[in-house]
C-alpha positions in Angstrom: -33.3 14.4 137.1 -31.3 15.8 139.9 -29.2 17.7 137.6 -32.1 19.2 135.3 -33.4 20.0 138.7 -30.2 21.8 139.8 -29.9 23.7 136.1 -33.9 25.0 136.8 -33.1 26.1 139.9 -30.3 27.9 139.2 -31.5 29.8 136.4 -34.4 30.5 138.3 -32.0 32.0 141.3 -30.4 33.8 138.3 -33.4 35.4 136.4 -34.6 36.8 140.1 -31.2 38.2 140.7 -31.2 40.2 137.5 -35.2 40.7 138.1 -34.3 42.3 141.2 -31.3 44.2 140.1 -33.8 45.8 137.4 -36.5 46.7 140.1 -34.0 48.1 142.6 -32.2 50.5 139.9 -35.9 51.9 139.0 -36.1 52.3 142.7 -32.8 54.1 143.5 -33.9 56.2 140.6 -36.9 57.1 141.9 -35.8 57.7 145.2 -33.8 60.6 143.7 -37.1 62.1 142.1 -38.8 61.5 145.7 -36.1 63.6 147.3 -36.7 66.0 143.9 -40.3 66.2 145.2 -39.5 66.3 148.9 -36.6 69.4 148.5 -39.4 71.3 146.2 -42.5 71.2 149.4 -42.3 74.4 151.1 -43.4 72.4 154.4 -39.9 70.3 153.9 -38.0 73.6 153.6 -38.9 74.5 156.8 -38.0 71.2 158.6 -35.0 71.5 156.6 -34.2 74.5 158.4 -35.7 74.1 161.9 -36.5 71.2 164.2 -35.8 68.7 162.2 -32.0 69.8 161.4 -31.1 68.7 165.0 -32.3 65.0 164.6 -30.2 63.0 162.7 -33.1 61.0 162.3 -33.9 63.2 159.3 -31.1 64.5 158.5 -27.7 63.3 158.4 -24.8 65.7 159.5 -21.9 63.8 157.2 -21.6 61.6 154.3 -21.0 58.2 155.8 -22.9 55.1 154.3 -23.2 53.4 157.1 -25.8 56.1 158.3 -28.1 54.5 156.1 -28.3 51.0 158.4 -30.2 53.3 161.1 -32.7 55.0 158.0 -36.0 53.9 158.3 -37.5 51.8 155.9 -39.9 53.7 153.3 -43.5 52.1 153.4 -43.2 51.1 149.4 -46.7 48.9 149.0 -46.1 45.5 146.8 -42.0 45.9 147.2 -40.6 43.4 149.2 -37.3 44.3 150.4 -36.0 47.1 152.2 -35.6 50.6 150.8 -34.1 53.5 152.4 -33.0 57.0 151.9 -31.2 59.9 153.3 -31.0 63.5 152.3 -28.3 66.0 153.5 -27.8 69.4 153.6 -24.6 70.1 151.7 -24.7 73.5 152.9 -24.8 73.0 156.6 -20.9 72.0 156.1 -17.7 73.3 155.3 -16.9 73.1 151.7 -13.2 72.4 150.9 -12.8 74.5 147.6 -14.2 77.5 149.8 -10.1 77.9 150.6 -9.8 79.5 147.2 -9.9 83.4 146.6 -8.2 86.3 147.7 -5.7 86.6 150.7 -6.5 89.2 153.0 -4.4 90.6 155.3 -3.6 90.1 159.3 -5.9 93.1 160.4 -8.6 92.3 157.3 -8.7 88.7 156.4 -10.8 87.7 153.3 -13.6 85.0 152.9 -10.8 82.6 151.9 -9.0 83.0 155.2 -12.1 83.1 157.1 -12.6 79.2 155.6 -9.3 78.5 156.1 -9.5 79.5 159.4 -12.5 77.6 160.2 -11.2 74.3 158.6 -8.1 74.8 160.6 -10.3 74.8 163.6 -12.2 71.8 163.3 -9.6 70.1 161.9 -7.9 71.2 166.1 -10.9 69.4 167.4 -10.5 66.4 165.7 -7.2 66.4 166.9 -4.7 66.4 163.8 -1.1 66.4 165.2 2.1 66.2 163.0 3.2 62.9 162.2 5.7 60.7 160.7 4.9 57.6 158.8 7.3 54.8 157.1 7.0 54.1 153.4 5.6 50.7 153.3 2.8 52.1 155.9 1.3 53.6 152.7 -1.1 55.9 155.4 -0.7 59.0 152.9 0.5 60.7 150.2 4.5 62.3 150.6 4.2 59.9 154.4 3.8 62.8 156.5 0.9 63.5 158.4 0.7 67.6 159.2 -1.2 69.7 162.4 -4.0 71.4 161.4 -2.8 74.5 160.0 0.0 73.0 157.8 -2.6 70.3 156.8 -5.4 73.7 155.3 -1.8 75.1 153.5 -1.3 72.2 152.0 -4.7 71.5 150.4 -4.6 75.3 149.6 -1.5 73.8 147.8 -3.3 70.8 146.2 -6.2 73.1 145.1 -4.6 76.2 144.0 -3.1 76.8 140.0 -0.1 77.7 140.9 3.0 75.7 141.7 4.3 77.5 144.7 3.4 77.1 148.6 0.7 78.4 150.4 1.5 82.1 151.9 -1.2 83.7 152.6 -0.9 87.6 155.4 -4.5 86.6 156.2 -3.3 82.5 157.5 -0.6 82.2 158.8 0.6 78.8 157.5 3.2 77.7 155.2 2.3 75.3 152.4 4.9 72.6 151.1 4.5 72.8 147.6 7.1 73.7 144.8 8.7 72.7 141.4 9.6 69.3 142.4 6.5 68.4 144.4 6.6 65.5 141.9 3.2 65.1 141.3 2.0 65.3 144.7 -0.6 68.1 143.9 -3.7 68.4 140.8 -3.7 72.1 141.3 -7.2 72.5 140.3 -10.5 71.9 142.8 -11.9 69.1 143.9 -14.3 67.4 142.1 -15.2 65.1 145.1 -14.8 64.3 149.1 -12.8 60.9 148.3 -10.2 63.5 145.9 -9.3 64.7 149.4 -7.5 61.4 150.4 -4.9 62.4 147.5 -4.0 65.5 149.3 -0.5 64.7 151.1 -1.5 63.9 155.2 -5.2 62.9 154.7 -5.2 59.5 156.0 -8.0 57.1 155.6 -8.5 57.5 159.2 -8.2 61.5 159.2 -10.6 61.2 156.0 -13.1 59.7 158.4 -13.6 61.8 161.2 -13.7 64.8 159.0 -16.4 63.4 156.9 -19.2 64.5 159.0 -18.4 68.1 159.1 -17.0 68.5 155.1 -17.9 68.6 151.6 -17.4 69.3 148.2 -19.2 71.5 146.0 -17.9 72.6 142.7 -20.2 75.8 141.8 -18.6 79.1 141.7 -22.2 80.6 143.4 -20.4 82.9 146.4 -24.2 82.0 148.6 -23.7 78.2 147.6 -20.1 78.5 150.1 -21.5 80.3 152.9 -22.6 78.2 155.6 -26.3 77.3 156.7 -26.4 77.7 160.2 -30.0 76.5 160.2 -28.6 73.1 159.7 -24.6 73.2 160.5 -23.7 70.5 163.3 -22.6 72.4 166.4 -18.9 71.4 165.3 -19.2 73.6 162.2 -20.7 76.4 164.6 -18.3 76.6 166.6 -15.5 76.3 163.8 -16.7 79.1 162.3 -16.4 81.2 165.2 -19.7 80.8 166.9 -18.8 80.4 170.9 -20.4 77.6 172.7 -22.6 80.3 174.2 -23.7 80.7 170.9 -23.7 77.2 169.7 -26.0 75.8 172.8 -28.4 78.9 171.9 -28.8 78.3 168.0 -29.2 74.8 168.7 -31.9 75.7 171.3 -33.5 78.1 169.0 -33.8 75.7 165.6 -35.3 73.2 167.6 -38.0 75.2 168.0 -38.4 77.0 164.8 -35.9 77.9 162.2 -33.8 80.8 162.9 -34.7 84.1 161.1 -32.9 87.2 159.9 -32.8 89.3 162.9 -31.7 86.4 164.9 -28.2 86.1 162.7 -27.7 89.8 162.8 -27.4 89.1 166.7 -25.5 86.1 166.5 -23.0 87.9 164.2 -23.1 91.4 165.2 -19.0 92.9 165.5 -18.1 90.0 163.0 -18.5 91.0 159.2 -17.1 87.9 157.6 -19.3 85.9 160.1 -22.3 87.5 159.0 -21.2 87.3 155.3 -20.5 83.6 155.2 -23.4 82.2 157.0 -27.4 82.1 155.6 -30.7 80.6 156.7 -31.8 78.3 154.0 -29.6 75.9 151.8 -30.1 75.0 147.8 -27.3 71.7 147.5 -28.2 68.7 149.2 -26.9 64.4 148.6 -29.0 61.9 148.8 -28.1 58.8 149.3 -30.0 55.5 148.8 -29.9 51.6 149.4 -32.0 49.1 148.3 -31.5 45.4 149.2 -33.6 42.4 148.5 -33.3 39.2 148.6 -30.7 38.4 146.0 -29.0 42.0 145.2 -27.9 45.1 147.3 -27.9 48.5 145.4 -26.2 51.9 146.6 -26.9 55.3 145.1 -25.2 58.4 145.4 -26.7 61.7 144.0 -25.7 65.5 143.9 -28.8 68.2 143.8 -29.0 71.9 143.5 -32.4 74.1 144.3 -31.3 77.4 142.4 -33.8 79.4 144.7 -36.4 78.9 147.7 -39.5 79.3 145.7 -41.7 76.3 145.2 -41.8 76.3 141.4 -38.6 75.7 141.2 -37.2 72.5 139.8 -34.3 70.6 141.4 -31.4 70.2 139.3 -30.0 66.7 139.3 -26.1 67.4 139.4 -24.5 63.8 139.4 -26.1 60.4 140.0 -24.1 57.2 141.0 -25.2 53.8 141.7 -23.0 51.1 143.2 
């Protein structure tokens, strides 16, 4: 009797488990058309670009999963567990593969310095310094950890075709790569944040802290690189060239109501690549999603693109991952 008892209840602990693992992949699937549904509601747009931006309560600045554990709960009647979802702007960040295109020159640096400029930056404020590491520390790739403007050269290096080092008039920064780099670079794009621990001196721990301010998007769309200052977190302002001045007074502004046109013209007047490589409004967002009951947690990780503002237009689903 005891051990009939024991089978019954185990395959009653196992036919919940893969009941639940059923009902919370429908749910992380439909938490991606929700955010579908939410990204297409012209009263979301504007919260996407105004007050809301500024509260992390709505909007996440980074791509950390642990962000989720402070989400609020969505009110789902007859579900019991707990579901949650975040959605972030993708283009309130600096996008790595924005480091390809043309070099400009000292006096007239092109759109590629201007982002390798601006990575540089933020990677100064969150303090990247040269370093040396031993073998068996395995911290990163080649065991040299690089300052900030070696460290944009070399993922120039690991991004770029070609199979010589960054040299670019317009950044003045000397990549690493050459002919017996042995293997140490792809040479194409990246396809994804987590390719960038590959890149020789990203450590797990420099991965991290750049997180919040970084992404990757793989579109060729000139708009979808530019910068959404709308929604950009005051570390990506000021990267970009914003002073603090500026910073404290778009932050100001956007928690009030989004910031419009003429506004940017003033923020970015004497500053051409400024004004070409920021916008108002973004089109590439994550989501990301957990549910967890009592017998299974479920992650999901989704890429989606708006191709215009209007509200007729349908949100295209890019990649969807579930963990």
């Amino acid at each position: 009797i005891i051990n009939l008892t024991s089978k019954v209840y185990l395959e009653s602990r196992i036919s919940k488990s893969y009941t639940d693992e059923l009902v919370s992949d429908n749910m992380l699937f439909s938490s991606v058309n929700l955010a579908k549904v939410l990204l297409s509601d012209t009263a979301l747009k504007i919260s996407l670009a105004g007050p809301q931006a500024a509260d992390s309560k709505y909007i996440w600045p980074g791509q950390l999963w642990n962000q989720l554990a402070t989400a609020e709960t969505l009110p789902v009647e007859g579900f019991i567990g707990d579901p949650k979802i975040q959605i972030i702007d993708d283009d309130g960040l600096l996008n790595i593969n924005s480091l390809l295109g043309a070099d400009g020159t000292p006096t007239a640096p092109s759109s590629s310095d201007f982002y390798k400029t601006s990575l540089s930056n933020l990677f100064d404020r969150l303090a990247f310094e040269a370093q040396s590491y031993r073998p068996e520390d395995y911290k990163t790739r080649g065991n040299v950890a690089f300052n900030s403007k070696t460290q944009v050269a070399v993922i120039h290096d690991f991004i770029d075709t070609d199979d010589q080092p960054h040299n670019s008039p317009g950044f003045s920064a000397q990549g690493i790569e050459g002919k017996n780099s042995n293997g140490l670079f792809l040479n194409r794009p990246l396809k994804s944040e987590t390719e960038l621990l590959l890149v020789p001196g990203i450590t797990v721990e420099r991965f991290n802290r750049a997180m919040p301010f970084i992404n990757v998007d793989t579109g060729n769309a000139f708009d979808d690189k530019k910068i959404n200052i709308n929604t950009a977190p005051p570390e990506v302002l000021t990267s970009i060239g914003f002073t603090d001045t500026q910073v404290e007074s778009i932050i100001n502004q956007r928690n009030l109501l989004p910031l419009d046109e003429e506004i940017q013209n003033k923020l970015t007047e004497g500053s051409i690549l400024l004004k070409s490589n920021t916008k108002l409004s973004s089109n590439n967002f994550s989501i990301f999603a957990k549910i967890q009951t009592a017998t299974t947690v479920r992650w999901l990780r989704a890429k989606l693109e708006r191709k215009s503002n209007s509200a007729n237009q349908k949100i295209k689903v890019s990649a969807v991952d579930i963990f």
